[in-house]
VOBA-1610 file (N, C-alpha, C; in pm, whole numbers, padded with zeros to 5 digits, always signed):
BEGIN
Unk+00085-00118+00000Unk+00000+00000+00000Unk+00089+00123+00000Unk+00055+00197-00091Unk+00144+00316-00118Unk+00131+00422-00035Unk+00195+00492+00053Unk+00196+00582+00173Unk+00170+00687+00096Unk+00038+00787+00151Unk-00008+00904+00114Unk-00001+01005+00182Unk+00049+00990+00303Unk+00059+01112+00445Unk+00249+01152+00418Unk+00213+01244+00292Unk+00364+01300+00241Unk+00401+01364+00368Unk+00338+01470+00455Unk+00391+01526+00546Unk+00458+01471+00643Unk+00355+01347+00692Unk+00402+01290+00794Unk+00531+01222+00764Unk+00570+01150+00669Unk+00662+01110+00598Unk+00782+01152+00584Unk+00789+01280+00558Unk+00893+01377+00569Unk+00929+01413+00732Unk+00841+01442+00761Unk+00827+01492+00919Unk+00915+01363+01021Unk+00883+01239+00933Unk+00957+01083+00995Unk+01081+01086+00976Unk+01131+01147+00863Unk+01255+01162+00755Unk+01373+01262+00842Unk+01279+01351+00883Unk+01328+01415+00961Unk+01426+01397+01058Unk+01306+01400+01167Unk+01338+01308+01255Unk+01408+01215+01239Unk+01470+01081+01181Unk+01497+01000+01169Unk+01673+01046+01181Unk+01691+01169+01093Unk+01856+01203+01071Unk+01887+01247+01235Unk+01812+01292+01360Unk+01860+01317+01479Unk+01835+01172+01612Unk+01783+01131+01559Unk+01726+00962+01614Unk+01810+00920+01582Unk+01816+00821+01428Unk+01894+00677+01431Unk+02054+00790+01422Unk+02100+00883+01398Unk+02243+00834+01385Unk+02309+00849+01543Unk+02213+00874+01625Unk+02250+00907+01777Unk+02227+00739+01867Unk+02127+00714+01784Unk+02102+00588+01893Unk+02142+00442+01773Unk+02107+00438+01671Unk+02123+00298+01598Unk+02262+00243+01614Unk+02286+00139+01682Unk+02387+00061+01633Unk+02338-00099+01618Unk+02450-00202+01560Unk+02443-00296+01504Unk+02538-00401+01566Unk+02512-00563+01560Unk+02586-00617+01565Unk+02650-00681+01466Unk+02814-00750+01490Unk+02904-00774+01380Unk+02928-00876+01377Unk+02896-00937+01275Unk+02907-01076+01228Unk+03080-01046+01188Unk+03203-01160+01281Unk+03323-01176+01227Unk+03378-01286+01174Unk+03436-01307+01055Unk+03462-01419+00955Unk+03600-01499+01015Unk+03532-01639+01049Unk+03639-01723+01113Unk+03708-01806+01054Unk+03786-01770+00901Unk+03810-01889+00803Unk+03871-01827+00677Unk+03938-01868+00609Unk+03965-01818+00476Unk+03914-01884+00373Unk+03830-01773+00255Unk+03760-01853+00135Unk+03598-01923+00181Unk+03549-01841+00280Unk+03439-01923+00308Unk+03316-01833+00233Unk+03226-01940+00177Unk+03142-01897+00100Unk+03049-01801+00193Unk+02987-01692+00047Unk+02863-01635+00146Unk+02749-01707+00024Unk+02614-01761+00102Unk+02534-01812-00058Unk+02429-01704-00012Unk+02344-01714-00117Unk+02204-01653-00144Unk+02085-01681-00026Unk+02136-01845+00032Unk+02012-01821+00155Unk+02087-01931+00289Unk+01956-01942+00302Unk+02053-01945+00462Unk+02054-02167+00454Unk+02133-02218+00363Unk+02197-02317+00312Unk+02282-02342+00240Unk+02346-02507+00250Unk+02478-02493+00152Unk+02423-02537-00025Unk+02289-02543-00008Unk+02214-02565-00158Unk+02204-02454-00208Unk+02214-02321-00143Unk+02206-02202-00251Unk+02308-02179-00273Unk+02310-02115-00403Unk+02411-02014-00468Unk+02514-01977-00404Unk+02636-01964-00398Unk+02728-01887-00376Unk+02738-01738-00461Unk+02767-01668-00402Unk+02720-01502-00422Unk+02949-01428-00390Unk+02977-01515-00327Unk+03130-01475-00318Unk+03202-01538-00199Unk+03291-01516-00168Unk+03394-01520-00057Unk+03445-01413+00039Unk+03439-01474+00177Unk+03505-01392+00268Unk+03605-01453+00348Unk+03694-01368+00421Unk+03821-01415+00482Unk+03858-01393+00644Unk+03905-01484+00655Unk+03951-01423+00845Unk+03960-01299+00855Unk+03867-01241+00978Unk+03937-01121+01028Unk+03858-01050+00984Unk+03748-01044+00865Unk+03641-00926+00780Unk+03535-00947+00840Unk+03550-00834+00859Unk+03353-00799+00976Unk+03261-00785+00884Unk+03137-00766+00902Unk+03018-00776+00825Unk+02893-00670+00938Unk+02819-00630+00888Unk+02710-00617+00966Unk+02614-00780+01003Unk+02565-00784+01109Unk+02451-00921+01123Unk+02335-00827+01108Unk+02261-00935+01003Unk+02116-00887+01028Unk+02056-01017+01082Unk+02097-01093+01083Unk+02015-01199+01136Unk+02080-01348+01152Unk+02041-01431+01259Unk+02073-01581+01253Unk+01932-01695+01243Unk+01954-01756+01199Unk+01897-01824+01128Unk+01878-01989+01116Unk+01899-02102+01274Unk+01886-02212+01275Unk+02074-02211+01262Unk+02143-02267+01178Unk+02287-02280+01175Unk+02345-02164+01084Unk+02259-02088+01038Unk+02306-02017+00941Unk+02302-01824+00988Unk+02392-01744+00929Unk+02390-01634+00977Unk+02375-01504+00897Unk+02291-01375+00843Unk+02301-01338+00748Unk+02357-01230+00777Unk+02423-01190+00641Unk+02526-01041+00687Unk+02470-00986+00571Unk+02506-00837+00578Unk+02509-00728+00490Unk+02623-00711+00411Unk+02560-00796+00288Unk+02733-00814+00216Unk+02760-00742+00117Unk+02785-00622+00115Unk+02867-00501+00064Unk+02681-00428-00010Unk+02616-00469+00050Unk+02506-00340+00062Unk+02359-00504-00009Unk+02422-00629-00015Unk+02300-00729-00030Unk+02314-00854+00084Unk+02199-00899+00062Unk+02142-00987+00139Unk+02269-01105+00137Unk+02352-01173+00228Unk+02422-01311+00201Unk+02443-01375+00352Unk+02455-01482+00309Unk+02403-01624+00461Unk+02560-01673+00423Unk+02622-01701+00560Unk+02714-01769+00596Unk+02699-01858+00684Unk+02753-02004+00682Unk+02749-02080+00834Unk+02821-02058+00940Unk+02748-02069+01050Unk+02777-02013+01177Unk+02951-02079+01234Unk+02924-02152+01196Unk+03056-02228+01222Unk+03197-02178+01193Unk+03175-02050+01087Unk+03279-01960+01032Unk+03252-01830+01091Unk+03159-01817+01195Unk+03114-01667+01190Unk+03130-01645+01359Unk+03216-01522+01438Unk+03174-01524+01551Unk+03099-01369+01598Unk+03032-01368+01682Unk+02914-01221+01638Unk+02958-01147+01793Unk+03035-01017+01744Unk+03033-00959+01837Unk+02894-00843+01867Unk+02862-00836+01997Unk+02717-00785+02004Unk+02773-00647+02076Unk+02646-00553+02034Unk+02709-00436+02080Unk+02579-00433+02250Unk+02599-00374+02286Unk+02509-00380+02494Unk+02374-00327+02459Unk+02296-00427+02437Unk+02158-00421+02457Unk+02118-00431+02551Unk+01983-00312+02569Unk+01898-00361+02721Unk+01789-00474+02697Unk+01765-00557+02747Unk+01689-00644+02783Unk+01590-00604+02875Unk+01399-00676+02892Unk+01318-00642+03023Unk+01378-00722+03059Unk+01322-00749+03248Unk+01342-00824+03286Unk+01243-00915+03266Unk+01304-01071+03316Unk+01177-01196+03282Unk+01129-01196+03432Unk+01009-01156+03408Unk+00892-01149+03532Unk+00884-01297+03619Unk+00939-01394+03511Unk+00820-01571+03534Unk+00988-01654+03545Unk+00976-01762+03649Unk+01075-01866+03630Unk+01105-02008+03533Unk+01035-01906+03435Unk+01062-01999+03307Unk+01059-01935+03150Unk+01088-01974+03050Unk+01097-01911+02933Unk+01021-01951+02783Unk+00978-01953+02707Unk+00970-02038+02608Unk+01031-02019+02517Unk+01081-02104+02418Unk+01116-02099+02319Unk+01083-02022+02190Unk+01104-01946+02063Unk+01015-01934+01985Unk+01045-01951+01834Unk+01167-02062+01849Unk+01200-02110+01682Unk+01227-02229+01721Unk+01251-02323+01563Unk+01290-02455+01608Unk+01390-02478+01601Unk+01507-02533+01633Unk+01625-02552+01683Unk+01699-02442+01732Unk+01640-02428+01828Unk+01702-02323+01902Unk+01847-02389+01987Unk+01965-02281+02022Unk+02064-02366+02057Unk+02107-02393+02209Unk+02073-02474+02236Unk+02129-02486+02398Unk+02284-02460+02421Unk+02354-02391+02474Unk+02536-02400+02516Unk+02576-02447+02632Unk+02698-02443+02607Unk+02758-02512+02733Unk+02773-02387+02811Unk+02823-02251+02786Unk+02811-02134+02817Unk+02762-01986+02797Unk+02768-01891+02828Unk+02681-01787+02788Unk+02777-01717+02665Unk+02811-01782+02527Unk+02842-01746+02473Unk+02832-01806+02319Unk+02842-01758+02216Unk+02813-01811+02054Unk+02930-01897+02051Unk+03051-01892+02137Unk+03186-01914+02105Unk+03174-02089+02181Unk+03094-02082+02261Unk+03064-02232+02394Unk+03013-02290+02242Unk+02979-02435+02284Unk+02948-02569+02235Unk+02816-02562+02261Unk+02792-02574+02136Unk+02606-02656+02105Unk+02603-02761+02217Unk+02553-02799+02292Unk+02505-02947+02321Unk+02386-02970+02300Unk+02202-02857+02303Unk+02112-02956+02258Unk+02054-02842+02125Unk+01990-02910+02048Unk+01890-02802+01971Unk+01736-02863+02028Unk+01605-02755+02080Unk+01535-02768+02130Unk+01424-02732+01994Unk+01301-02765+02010Unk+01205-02726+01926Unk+01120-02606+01984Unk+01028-02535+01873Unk+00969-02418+01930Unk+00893-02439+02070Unk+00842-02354+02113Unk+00744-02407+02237Unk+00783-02455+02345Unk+00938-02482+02348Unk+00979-02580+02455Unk+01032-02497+02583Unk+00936-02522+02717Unk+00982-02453+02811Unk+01068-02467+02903Unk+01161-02357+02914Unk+01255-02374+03018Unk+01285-02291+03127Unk+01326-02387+03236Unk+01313-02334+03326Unk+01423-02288+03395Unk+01430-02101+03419Unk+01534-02005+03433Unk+01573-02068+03570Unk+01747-02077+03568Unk+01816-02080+03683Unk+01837-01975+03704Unk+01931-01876+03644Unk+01987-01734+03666Unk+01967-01654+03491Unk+01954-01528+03512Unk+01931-01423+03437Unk+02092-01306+03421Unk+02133-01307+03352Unk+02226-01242+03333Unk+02248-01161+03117Unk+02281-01010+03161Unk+02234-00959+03009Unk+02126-01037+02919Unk+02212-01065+02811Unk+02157-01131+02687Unk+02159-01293+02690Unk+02210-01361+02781Unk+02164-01544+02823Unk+02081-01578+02961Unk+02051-01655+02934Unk+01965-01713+03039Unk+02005-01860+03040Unk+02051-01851+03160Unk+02109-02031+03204Unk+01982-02073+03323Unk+01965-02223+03241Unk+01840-02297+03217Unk+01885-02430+03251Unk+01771-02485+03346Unk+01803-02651+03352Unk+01797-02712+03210Unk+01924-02814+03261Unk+01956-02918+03143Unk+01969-03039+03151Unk+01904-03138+03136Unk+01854-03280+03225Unk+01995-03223+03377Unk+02027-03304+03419Unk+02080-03298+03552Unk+02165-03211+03575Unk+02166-03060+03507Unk+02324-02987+03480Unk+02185-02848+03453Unk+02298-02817+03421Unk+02190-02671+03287Unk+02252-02613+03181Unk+02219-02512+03115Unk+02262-02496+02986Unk+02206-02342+02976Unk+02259-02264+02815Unk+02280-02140+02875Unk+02203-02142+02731Unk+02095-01999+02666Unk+02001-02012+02579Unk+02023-01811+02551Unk+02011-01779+02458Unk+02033-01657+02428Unk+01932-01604+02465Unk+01871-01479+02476Unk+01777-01388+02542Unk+01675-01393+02373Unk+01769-01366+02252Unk+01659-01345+02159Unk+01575-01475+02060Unk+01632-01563+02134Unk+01568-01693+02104Unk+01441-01730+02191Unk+01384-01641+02358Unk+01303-01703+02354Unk+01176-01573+02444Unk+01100-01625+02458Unk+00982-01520+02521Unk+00945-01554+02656Unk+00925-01452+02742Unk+00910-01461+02853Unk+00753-01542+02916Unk+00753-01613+02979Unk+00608-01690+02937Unk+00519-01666+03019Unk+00524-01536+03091Unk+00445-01450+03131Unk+00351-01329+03014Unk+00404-01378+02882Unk+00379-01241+02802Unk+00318-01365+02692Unk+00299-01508+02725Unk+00254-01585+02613Unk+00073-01582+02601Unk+00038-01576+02473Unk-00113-01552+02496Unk-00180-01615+02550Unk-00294-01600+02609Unk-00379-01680+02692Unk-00465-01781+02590Unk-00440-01905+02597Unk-00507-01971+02483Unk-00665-01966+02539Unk-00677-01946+02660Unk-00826-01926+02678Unk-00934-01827+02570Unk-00872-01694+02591Unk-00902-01588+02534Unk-00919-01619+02376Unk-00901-01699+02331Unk-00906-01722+02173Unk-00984-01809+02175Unk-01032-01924+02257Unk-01140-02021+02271Unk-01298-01929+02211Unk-01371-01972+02114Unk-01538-01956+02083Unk-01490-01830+02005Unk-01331-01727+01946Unk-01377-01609+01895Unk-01323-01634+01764Unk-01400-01584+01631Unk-01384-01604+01567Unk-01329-01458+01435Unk-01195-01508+01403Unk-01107-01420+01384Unk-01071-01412+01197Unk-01145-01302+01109Unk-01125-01301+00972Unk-00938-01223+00955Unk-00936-01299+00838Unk-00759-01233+00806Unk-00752-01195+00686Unk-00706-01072+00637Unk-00749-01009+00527Unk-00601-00992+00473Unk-00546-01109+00374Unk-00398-01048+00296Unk-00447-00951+00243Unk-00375-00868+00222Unk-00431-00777+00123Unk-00342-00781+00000Unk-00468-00754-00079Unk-00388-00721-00253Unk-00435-00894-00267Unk-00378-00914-00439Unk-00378-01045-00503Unk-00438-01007-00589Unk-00324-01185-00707Unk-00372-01143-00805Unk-00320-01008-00916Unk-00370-01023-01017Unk-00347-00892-01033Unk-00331-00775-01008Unk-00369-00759-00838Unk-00352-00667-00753Unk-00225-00701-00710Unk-00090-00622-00713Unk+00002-00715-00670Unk+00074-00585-00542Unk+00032-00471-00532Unk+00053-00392-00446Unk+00122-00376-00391Unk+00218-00291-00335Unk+00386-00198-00332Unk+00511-00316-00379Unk+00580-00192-00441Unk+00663-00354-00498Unk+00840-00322-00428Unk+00887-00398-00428Unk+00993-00394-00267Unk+01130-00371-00383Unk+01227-00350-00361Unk+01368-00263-00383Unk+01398-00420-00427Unk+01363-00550-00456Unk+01398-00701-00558Unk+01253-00710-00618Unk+01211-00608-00685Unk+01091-00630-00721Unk+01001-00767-00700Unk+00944-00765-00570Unk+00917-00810-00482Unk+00744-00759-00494Unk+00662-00838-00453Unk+00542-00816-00392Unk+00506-00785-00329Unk+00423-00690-00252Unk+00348-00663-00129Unk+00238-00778-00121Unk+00149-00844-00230Unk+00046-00947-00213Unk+00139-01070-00139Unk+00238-01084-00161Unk+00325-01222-00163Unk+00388-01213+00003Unk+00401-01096+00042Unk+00433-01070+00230Unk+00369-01068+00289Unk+00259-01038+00250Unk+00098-01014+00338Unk+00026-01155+00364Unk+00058-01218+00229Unk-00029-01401+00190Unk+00065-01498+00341Unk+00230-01442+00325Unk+00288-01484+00446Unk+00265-01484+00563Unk+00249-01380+00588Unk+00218-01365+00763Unk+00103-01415+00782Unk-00023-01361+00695Unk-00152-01422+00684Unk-00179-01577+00715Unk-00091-01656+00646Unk-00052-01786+00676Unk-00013-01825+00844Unk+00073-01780+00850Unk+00162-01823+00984Unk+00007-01747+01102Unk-00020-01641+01068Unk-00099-01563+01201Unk-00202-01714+01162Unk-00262-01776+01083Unk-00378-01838+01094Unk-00344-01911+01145Unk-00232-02001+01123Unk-00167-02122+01200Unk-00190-02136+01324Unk-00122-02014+01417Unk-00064-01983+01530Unk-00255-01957+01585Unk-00311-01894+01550Unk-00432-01871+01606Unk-00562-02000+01596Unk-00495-02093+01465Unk-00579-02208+01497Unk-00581-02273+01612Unk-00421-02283+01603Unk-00350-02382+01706Unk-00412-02366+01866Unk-00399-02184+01873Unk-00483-02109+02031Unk-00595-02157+02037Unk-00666-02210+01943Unk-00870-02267+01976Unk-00943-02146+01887Unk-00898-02049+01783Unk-00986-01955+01724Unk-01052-02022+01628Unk-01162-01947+01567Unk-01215-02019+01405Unk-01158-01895+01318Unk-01074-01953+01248Unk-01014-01863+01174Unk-01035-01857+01041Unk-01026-01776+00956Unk-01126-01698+00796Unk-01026-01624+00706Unk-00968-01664+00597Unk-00902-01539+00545Unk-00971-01502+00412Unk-00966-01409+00360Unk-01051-01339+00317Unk-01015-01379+00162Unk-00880-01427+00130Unk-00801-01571+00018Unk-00714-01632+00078Unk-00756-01762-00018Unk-00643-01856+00024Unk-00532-01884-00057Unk-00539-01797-00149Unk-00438-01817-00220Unk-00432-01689-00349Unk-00352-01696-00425Unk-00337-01591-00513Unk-00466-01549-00614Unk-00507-01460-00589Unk-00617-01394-00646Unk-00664-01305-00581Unk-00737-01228-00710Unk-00785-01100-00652Unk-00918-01093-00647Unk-00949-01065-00531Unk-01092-01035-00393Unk-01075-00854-00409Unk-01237-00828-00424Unk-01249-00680-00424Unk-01281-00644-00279Unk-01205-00505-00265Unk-01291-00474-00120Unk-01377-00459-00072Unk-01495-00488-00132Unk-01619-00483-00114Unk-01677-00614-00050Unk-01578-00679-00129Unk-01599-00852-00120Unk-01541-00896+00011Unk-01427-00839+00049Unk-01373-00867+00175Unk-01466-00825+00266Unk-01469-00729+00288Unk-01589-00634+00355Unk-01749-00708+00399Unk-01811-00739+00275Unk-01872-00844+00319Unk-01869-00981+00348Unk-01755-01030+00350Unk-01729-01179+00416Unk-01707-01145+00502Unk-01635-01036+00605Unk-01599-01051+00743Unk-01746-01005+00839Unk-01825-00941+00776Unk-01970-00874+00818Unk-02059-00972+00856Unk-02037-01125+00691Unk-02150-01226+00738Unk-02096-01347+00841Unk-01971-01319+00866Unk-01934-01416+00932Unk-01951-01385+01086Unk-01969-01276+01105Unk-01989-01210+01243Unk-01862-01246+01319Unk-01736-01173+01276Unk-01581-01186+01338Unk-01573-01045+01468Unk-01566-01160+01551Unk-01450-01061+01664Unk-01344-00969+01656Unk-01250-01019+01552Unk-01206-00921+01457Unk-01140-00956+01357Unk-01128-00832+01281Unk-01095-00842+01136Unk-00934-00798+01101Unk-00841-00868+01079Unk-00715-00780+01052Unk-00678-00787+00929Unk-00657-00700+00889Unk-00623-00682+00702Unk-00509-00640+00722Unk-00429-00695+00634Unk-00238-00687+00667Unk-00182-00656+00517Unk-00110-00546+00549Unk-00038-00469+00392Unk+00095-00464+00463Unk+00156-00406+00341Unk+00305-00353+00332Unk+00340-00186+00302Unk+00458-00150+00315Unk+00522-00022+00275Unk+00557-00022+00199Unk+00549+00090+00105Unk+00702+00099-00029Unk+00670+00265-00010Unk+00780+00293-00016Unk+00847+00439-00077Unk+00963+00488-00121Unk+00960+00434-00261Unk+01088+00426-00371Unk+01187+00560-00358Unk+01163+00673-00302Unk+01211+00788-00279Unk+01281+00760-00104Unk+01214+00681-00066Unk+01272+00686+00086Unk+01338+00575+00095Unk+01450+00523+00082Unk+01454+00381+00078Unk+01518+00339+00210Unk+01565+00439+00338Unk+01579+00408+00467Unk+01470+00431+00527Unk+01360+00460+00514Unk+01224+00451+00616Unk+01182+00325+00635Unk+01171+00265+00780Unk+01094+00162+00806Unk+00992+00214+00925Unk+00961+00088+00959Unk+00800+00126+01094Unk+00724+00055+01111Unk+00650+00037+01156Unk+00486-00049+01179Unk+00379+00044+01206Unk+00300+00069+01151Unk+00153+00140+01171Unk+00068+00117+01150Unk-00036+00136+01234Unk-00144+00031+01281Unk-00283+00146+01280Unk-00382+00114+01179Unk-00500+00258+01143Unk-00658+00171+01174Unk-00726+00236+01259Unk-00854+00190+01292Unk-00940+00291+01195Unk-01097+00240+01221Unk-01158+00356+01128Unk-01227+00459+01250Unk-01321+00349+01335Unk-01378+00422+01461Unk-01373+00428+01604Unk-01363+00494+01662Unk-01306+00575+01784Unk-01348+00468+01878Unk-01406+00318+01909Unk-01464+00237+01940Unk-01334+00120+01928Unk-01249+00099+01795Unk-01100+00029+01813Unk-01014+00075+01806Unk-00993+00190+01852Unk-00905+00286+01921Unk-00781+00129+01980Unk-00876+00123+02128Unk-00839+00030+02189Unk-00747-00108+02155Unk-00849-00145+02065Unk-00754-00288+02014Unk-00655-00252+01927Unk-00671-00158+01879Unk-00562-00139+01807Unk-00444-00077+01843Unk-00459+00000+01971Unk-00336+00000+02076Unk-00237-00108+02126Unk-00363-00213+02180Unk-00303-00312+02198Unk-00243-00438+02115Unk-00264-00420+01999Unk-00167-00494+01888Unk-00084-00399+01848Unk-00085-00300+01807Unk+00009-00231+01782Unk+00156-00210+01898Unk+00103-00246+02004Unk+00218-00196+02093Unk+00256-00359+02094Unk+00216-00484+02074Unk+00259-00606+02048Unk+00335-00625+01979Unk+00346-00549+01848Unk+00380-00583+01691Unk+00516-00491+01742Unk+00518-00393+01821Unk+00649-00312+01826Unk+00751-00355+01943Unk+00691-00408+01996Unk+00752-00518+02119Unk+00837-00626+02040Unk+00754-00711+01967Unk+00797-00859+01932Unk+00918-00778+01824Unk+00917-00702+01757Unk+00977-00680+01624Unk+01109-00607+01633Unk+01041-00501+01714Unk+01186-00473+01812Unk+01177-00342+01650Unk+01119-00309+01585Unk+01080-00221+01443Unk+01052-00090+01510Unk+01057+00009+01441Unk+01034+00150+01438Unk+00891+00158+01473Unk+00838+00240+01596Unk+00678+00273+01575Unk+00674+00409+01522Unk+00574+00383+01448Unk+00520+00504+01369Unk+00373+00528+01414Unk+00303+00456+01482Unk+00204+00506+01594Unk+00064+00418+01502Unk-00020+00470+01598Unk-00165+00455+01575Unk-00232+00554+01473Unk-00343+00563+01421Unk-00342+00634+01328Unk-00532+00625+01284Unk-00633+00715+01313Unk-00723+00709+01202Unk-00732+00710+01061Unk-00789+00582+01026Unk-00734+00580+00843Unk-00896+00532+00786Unk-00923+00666+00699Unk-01041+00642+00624Unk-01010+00561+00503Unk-01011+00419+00501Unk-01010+00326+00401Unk-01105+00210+00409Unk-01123+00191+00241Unk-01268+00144+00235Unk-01279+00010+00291Unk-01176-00062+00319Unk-01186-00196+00386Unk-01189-00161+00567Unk-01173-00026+00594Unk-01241-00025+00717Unk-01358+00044+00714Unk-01410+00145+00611Unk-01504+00216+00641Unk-01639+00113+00624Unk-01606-00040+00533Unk-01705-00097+00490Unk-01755-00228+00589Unk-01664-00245+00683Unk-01671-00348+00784Unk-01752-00299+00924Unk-01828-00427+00955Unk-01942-00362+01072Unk-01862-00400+01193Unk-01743-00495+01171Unk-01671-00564+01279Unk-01530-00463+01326Unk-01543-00474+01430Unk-01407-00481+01489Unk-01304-00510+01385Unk-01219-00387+01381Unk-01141-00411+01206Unk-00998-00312+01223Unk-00868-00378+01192Unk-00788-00287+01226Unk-00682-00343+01074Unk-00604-00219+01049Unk-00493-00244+00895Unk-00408-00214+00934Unk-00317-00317+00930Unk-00169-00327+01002Unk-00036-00305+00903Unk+00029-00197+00865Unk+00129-00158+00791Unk+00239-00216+00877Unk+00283-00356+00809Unk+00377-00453+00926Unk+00602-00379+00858Unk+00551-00229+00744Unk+00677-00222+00748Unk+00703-00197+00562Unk+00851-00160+00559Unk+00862-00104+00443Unk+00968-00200+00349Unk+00892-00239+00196Unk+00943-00332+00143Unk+01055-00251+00045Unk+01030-00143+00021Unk+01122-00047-00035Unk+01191-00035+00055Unk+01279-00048+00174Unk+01390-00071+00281Unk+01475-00189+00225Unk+01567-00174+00155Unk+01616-00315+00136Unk+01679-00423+00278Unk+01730-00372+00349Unk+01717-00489+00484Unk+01616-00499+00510Unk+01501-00457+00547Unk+01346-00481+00602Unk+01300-00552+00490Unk+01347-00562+00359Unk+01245-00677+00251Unk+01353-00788+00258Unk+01435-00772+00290Unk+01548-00903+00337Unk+01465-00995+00467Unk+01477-00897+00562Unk+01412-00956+00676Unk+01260-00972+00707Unk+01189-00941+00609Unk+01041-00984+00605Unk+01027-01125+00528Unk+01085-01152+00442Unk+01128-01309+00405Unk+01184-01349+00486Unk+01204-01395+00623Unk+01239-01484+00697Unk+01120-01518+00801Unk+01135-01644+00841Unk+01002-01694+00886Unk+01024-01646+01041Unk+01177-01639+01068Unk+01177-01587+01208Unk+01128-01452+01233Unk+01152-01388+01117Unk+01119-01236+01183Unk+00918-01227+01142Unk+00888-01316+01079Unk+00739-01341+01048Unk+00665-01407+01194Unk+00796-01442+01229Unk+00663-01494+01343Unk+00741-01406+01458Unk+00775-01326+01455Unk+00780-01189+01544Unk+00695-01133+01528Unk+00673-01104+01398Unk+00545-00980+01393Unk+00413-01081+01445Unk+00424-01181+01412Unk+00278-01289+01427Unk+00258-01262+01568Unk+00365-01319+01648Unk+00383-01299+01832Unk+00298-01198+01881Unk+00375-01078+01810Unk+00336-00934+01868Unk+00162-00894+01814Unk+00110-00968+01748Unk-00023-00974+01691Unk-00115-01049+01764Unk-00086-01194+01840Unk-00118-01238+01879Unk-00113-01182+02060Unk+00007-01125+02071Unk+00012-01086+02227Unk-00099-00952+02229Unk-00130-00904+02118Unk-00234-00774+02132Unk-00346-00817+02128Unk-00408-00924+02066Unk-00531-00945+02086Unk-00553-01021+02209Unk-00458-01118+02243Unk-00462-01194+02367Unk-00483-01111+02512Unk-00402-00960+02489Unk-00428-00903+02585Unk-00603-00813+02561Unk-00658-00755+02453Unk-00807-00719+02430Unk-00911-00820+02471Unk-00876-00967+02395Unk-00979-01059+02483Unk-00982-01087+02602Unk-00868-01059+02680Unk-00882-01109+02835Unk-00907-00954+02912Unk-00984-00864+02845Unk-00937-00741+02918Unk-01128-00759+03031
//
């Protein structure tokens, strides 16, 4: 969906040159090897894209099961971890409220110590809870059958903040990709889709909300184009608790703007849309760009509880890097799910 609030935009732009160059920093992926490939994705079946050597830093944008992705001279490239050691720059962490943690990818890595540099000993699956011995920065050392083991801070969620599967029991929840089809809507800096990021998350949020006890609805199931009128009235006859219609960013002129913004139509989901929105900026750890009244016809035409979630900008080339990954998809999913979990139990 193409951003029309030029002012505000600029006004972000702004801002942005006294913000990020005061506060943004990054962590550094460092190359432990000579001649080690970087490929196209995060396996040794893709492409090789080039070589790097002992001693050459990288930006990290992300890790990835065994694999690690860097910013390789301004594109997307995956190295194995096994060549890579990541120096982190001092993040704050909350504290964990609860004496236990969950997991929230699958093979997540158990260590022998609080460090990338210690020994794997287990890989755990998503969901799997553990239970905090001691809290220190960015690890958390965790029982380990008769011993314990040490688990990074951004591998897992505090399970005081996990949704209440109650609260999703009897409500029944429509999901609106937006675009399809010939509608193929904002197109990302790899000429890229906005229908094709939206069909994603759309996916994973239904999953994750089946799984909670919801009856869940998306408005397609697959590639094609649904008019808004048509959406509009499927979420009306189905009588949904609520309705979330999920787009993307592009602004080919801005190509460092990212964010999440979250637009209700009436002063009535104000509310819920606070509370996903402040979910989606939690889990994502993304730029907020706030709440927002937005006269659009897929909210003005819905009788339900209805909120349009701008999950971010595909014209950002790291943010359309990192919206193709399923980890950072089910961040935003988390933070979607922790907002409604907290509206139904309110």
């Amino acid at each position: 969906m193409k951003l029309t609030k030029i002012i505000t935009t600029i006004l972000f732009t702004v801002l942005s040159i006294f913000v990020f160059e005061q506060s943004v920093t990054a962590n550094t992926a460092i190359v432990n090897g000579e001649g080690v490939n970087v490929r196209s994705g995060p396996g040794s079946e893709y492409d090789s894209i080039g070589n790097v050597n002992d001693g050459q830093s990288y930006p990290l944008v992300q890790q990835q099961n065994d694999w690690v992705e860097i910013d390789y001279n301004g594109e997307s490239g995956w190295v194995s971890q096994e060549y890579i050691n990541i120096e982190r720059t001092e993040q704050e962490y909350d504290e964990i409220d609860s004496d236990s943690a969950e997991t929230m990818y699958n093979n997540t890595h158990l260590r022998s110590g609080p460090s990338v540099n210690d020994a794997i000993i287990e890989y755990v699956d998503q969901g799997t809870i553990l239970n905090i011995v001691h809290s220190e920065k960015e690890w958390l050392e965790v029982e380990y059958e008769e011993s314990t083991a040490f688990v990074h801070r951004d591998f897992v969620t505090d399970t005081t903040k996990l949704p209440n599967n109650d609260g999703f029991k009897n409500k029944t929840i429509v999901i609106d990709p937006g675009h399809g089809g010939r509608d193929v809507g904002a197109i990302g800096t790899s000429n890229t889709y906005e229908k094709d990021f939206t069909f994603l998350t759309a996916q994973e949020l239904a999953s994750e909300l089946t799984y909670l006890g919801a009856d869940v609805h998306l408005t397609r199931s697959h590639d094609e184009f649904i008019s808004l009128n048509s959406r509009a009235s499927y979420t009306n006859f189905v009588d949904t608790d609520a309705f979330i219609s999920i787009h993307y960013n592009s602004v080919a002129d801005l190509p460092d703007v990212t964010g999440i913004e979250t637009f209700y139509y009436s002063d009535q989901m104000k509310p819920l849309a606070e509370s996903v929105h402040q979910g989606m900026v939690r889990a994502s750890g993304d730029e907020d760009r706030g709440i927002s009244y937005g006269d659009f016809q897929i909210l003005r035409l819905s009788l339900q509880p209805s909120l349009l979630l701008e999950l971010g900008f595909i014209s950002n080339k790291e943010q359309e890097a990192l919206l193709s990954t399923n980890g950072y998809q089910k961040q935003l999913v988390s933070g979607i799910l922790e907002g409604l979990s907290k509206h139904f139990n309110r």
